[in-house]
N, C-alpha and C positions, 0 to 999 in steps of 0.2 A: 570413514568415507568422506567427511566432512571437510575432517582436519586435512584429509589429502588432497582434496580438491581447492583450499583457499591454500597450500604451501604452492599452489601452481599460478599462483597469482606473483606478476613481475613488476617489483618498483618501476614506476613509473620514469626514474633516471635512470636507474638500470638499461629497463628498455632502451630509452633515447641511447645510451652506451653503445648500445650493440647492434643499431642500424648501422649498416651501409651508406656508405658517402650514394649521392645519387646516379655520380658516375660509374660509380662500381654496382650497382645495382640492376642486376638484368633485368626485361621486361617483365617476363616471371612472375618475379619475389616480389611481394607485397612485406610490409611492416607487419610485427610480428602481432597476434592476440596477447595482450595481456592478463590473459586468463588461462590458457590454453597452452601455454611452452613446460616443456617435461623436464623433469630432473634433473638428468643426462645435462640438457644444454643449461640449465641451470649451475651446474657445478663448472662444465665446460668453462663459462663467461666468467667465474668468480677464480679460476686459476690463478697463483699465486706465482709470482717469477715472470709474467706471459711480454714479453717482448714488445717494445714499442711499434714494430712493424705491424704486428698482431691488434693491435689493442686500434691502430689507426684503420685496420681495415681487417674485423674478424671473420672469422668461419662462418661461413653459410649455413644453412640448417641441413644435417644429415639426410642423406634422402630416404625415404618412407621406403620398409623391407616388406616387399610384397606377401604371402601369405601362402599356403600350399596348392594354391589353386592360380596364384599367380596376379590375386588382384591386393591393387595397392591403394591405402586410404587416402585421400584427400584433408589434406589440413589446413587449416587457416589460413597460415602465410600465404599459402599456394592460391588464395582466390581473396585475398582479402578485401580488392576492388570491388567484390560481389555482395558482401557482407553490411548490416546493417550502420554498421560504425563506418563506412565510406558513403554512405547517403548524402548530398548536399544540403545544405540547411533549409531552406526552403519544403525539402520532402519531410526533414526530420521534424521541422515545424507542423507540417500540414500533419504529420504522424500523432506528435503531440496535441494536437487538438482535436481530434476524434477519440483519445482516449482520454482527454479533458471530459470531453461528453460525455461517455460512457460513465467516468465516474460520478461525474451530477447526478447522472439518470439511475442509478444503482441506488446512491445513498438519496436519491430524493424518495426513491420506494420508501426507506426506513423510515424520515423524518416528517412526510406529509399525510401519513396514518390515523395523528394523535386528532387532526382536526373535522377527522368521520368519526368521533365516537362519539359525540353528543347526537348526531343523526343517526346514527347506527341505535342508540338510545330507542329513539322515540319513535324509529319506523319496527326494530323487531320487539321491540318489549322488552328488552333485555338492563340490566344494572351497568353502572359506567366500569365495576372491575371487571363484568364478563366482555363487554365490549370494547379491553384495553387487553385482553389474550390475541387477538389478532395482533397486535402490536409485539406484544413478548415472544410469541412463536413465531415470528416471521424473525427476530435475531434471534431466538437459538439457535434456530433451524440455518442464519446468513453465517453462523457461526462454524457448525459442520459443513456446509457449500465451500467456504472458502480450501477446507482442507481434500475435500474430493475432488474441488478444480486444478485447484492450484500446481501438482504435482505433474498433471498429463499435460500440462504447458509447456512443463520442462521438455516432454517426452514427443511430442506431437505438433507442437508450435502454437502459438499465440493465436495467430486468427482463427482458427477452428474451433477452437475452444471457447473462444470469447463469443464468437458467433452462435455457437450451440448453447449457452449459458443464455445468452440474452431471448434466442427464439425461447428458448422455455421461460422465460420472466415474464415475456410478452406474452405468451401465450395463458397463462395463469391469472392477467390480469381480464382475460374476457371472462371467466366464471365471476369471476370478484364482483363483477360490472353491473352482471344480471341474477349475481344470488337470488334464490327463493328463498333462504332463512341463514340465517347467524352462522353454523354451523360448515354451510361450504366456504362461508369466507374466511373462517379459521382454518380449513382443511387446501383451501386453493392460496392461504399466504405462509401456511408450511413448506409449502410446495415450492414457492415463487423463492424462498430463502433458501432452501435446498439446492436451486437452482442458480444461486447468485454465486458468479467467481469471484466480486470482488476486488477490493485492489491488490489481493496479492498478484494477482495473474498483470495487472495493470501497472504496479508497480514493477516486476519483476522486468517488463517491456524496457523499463531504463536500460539495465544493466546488457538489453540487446544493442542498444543504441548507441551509450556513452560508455566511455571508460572510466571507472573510480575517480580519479583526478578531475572530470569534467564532467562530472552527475548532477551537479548542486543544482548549476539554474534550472535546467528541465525540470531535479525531480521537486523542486521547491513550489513551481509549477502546479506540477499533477498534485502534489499534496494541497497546493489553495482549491484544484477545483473538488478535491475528496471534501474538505472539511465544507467548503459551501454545499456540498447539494444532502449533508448532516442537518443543515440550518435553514437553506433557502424555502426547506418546504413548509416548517412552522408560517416563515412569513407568507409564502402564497396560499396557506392551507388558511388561513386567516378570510379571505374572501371567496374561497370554494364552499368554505362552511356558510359562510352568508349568503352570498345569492346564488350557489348550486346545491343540487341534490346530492346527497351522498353517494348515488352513482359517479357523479364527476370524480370525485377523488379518484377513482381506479381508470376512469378513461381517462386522466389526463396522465396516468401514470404510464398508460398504454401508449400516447401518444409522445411523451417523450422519448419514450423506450422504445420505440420503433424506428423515431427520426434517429438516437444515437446507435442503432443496429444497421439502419439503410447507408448512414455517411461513413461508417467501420467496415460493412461491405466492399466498398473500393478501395481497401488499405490493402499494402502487401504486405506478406509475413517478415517479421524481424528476427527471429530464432535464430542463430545460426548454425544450428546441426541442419534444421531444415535443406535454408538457404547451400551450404554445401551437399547435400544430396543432390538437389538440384542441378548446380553446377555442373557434380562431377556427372549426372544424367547427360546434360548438354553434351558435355568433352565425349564420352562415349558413343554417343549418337550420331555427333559430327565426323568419329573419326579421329579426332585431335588425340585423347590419349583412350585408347579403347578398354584398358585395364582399370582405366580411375575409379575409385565407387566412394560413395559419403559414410559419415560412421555407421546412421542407422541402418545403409543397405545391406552393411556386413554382419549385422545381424541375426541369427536362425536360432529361435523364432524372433519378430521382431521383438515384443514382448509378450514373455513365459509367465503359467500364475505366479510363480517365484517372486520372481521382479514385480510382477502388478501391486501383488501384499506390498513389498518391499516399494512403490515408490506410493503406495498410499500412507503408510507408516512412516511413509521421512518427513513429514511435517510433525508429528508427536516425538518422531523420537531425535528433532531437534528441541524442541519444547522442551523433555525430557533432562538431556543433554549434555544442554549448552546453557550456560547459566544464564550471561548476557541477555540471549533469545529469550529464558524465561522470564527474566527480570522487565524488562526491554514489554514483553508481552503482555506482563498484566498491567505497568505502568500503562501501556497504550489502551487497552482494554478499561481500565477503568474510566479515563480519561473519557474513550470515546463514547461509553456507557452512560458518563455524568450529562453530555449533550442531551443522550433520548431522555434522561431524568428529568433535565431541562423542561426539553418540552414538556413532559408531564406536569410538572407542580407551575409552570408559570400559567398555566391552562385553570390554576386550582388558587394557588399565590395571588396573582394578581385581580383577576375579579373577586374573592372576599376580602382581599385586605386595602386595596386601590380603589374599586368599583370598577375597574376595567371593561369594557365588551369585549367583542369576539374580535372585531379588528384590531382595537388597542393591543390586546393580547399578541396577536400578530405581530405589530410594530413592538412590540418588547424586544425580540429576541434579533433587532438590526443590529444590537451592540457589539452581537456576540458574530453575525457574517462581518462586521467593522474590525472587528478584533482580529480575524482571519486576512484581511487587507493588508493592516495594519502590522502584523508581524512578518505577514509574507518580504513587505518592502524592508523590516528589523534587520534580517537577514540580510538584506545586499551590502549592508558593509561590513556584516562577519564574511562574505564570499571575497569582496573586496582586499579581505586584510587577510585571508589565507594564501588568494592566489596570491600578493607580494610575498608572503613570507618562500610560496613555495620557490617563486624566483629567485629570491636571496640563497634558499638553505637547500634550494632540490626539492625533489618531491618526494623523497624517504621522509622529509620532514612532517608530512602531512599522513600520519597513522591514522587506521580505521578510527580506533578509540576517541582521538582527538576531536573527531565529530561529534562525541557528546559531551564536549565539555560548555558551549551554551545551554544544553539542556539541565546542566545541574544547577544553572542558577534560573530561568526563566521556567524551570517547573516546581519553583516554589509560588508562584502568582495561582496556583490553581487553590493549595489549601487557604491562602491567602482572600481568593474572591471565593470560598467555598463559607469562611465562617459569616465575613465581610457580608454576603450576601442572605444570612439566616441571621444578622443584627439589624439588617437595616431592611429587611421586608414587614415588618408590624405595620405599615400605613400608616395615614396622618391621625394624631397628629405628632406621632414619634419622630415618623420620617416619611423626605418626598419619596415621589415614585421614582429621580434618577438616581438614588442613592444604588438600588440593589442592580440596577439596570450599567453601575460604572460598575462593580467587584463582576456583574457578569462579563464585563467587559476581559477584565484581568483572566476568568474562566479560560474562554475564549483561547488569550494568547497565551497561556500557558497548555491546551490542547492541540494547538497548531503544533509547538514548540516541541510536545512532545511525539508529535506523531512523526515531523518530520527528522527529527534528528533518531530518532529508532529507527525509522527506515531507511534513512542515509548513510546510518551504519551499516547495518544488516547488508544490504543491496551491496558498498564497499566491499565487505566483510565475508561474505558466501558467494558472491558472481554468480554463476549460472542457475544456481540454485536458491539465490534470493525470493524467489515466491512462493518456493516451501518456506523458508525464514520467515518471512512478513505474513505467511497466510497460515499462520500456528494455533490451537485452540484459544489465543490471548481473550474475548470476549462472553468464552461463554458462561461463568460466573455470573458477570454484569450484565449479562443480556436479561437476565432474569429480575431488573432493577423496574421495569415496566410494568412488574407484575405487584412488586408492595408501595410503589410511589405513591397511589391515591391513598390507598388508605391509609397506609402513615401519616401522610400529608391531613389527612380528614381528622385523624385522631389528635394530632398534637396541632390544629387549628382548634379544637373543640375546647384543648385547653390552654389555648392562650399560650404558646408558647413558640419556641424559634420554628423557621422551616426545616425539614430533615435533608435538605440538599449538604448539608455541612454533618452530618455522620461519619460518610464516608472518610472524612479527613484523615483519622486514624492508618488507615491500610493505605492510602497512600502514599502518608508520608514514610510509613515504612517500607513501603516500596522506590521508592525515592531515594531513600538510605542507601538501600539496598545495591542501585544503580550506581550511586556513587559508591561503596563501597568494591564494586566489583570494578568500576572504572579506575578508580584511582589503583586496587590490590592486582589488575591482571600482568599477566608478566611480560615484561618487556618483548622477552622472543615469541608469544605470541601478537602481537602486532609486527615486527619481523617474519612471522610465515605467514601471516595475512599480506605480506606486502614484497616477501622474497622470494 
């Protein structure tokens, strides 16, 4: 299903080929989807012999064969003006910045946790590894969320879903707020992770918006504000522990979380099966064409248990699959798994080995939102140097795959600031405190690096179905990193030895391998039906 759905994805010069001069172009026809053209006109446009008359002004799209009942689908071309890739930049802007916020607010849930548990400590009685299970259960649990959200996105459209994800996160943080004991707040932040869509659904928004060829800035974008709101809440978690009560933690999560639900409220839907149901409703309503109808109206039922199995399973059984995806997944998964580690052990790191406080602690981890700036802008002259090339060479020149070839070299800074940062944490008077605070820096950009070039594949690589791609079980392994951090960390402080942040190196790097092995071995024609 997979493989059939990216063969219907149309080079981007291809496409430009087979528009219409503007004067030949009725009021009508809109430019074609480059995700969405069939077979049929695929083979059509690639005829061999085809006439210079032909080639200067081709065939129109076939007209849609009505059905036994007489009603005929609505396609793309035929409303394209309506569709979320005709938005003016200004909306598409305004668009991306509420789902900017959304993602702060999401992953600020995960990262601003670690600095209730010392309160959490000393208000229920409890030990720091039982008061760091609210932290692990809330990403296992973000972990299966992402996979039950993500699919009904495809199916149902983005703002419903995103809406209904976020009431429930918000709503889970008022139990959190007013716990009576330990207990509900592990039971109401299983909850709150169950309930988080995530960036797959968030990411997935690009691939409504832009077209392959013209994803980068946006989604280079949404990927700075995912990794900041990983890291910003270490740092503001830092002064919530100091002059708030461990209630704060969960109201101010409430309060984010509400403000990025109210300002996504007056966003319109970008889906665009949605957006054409719509339409074709209008044209029937008016009169205009009283047979028109959108894919999902043709439908019956709209969705069968069949299907429902069937689109809850298509994130696993891309996972499964599809190498890439998998590869692609646990690299990200790791990655983004070593941040929450992060927090944990610089919490543990830094005051025995530094003398650190609670704010210091805080201010440790700027290096690492610095890093996230700082590669976001790395990028603009690989963006730079692609679009010239794609002017020079076309835009067949610019393959899904080739998108990850910065990532095979900037995701070696992660095993790099992984050891880097287990040499040079011992304290004075071996070494200062910015030693381990620069290789976390390198961390950093080698987790930007990898998050965004996996999903800038992927998004490429699967079009409408990128949010089951990007929202695959990649972290639930590493989610469970939360739960031996301390006490590794206590064990091998006790005996003098490195931090355990540089373990993991091993399975990285062989995931790494890995990525580049399937990068460099995959076969040419598949980048060709990703792109034909």
């Amino acid at each position: 299903m997979f493989e059939q759905e990216k063969s219907r994805q149309t080079s981007p010069a291809r496409a430009a080929s087979m528009q219409p001069s503007a004067k030949d172009l009725p009021e009508t026809t809109q430019p074609n989807s480059l995700r969405e053209k069939s077979d049929d006109e695929k083979s059509s446009s690639d005829r061999e012999g085809v006439e210079d008359r032909e080639l200067q002004c081709p065939p129109k799209h076939p007209p849609t064969v009505p059905d036994a009942e007489g009603r005929r689908e609505l396609k793309e071309w035929e409303c394209w003006d309506k569709l979320a890739y005709s938005w003016p930049k200004w909306k598409k802007a305004m668009y991306l910045m509420s789902i900017a916020g959304i993602q702060i607010s999401m992953n600020f849930n995960t990262s601003v946790y670690p600095s209730a548990v010392n309160p959490l400590v000393e208000h229920f009685g409890i030990s720091d590894q039982q008061a760091r299970v609210g932290q692990m259960i809330y990403l296992v649990m973000y972990s299966f969320g992402c996979e039950l959200w993500a699919p009904w996105s495809e199916e149902f459209g983005r703002w419903p879903i995103l809406q209904l994800s976020l009431f429930f996160i918000n709503i889970w943080q008022i139990p959190n707020s007013v716990a009576p004991n330990y207990a509900t707040i592990v039971v109401c932040r299983a909850l709150g992770g169950l309930s988080t869509a995530g960036g797959s659904v968030t990411l997935g928004l690009i691939a409504d918006l832009y077209e392959p060829e013209t994803q980068h800035w946006p989604l280079c974008f949404i990927v700075l504000s995912s990794t900041i709101g990983t890291s910003i809440g270490g740092v503001i978690g830092g002064p919530i522990e100091k002059y708030l009560t461990w209630q704060w933690n969960f109201w101010i999560q409430l309060i984010f979380g509400v403000a990025a639900q109210a300002v996504h409220f007056f966003m319109p839907e970008s889906r665009s099966t949605i957006l054409i149901d719509r339409e074709a409703k209008r044209r029937r309503e008016s009169g205009e064409d009283p047979n028109i109808y959108g894919p999902n109206e043709l439908k019956k039922p709209r969705v069968s248990l069949k299907e429902a199995g069937k689109i809850w399973l298509r994130p696993f059984e891309m996972f499964v699959r599809e190498p890439i995806v998998l590869f692609l997944s646990l690299l990200s998964g790791f990655s983004d798994a070593l941040i929450f580690t992060f927090l944990e052990a610089f919490a543990i790191t830094y005051p025995a080995n530094f003398g650190f406080g609670t704010l210091q602690v805080a201010w440790a981890l700027i290096p690492i939102n610095a890093s996230y700036f700082f590669t976001y802008f790395l990028y603009w002259p690989i963006f730079w140097r692609d679009e010239a090339q794609k002017k020079k060479h076309g835009a067949d020149h610019y393959a899904p795959e080739r998108r990850l070839k910065p990532l095979l070299w900037l995701a070696l800074f992660e095993p790099i600031g992984l050891i880097g940062f287990a040499w040079t944490c011992m304290g004075p008077p071996q070494t200062h405190w910015i030693a381990p605070m620069i290789f976390s820096f390198l961390v950093g950009l080698a987790n930007f690096a990898i998050y965004y070039s996996s999903v800038d594949y992927m998004i490429a690589a699967y079009g409408p179905y990128s949010a089951s791609a990007t929202g695959n079980p990649k972290t639930l392994a590493y989610d469970l990193c939360s739960a031996f951090t301390n006490p590794l960390q206590v064990v091998m402080l006790s005996h003098e030895t490195f931090s355990p942040v540089y373990l993991p190196c091993m399975p990285h790097r062989c995931t790494t391998i890995s990525v580049k092995r399937v990068h460099r071995s995959w076969p040419q024609q598949h980048s060709q039906a990703c792109l034909a």
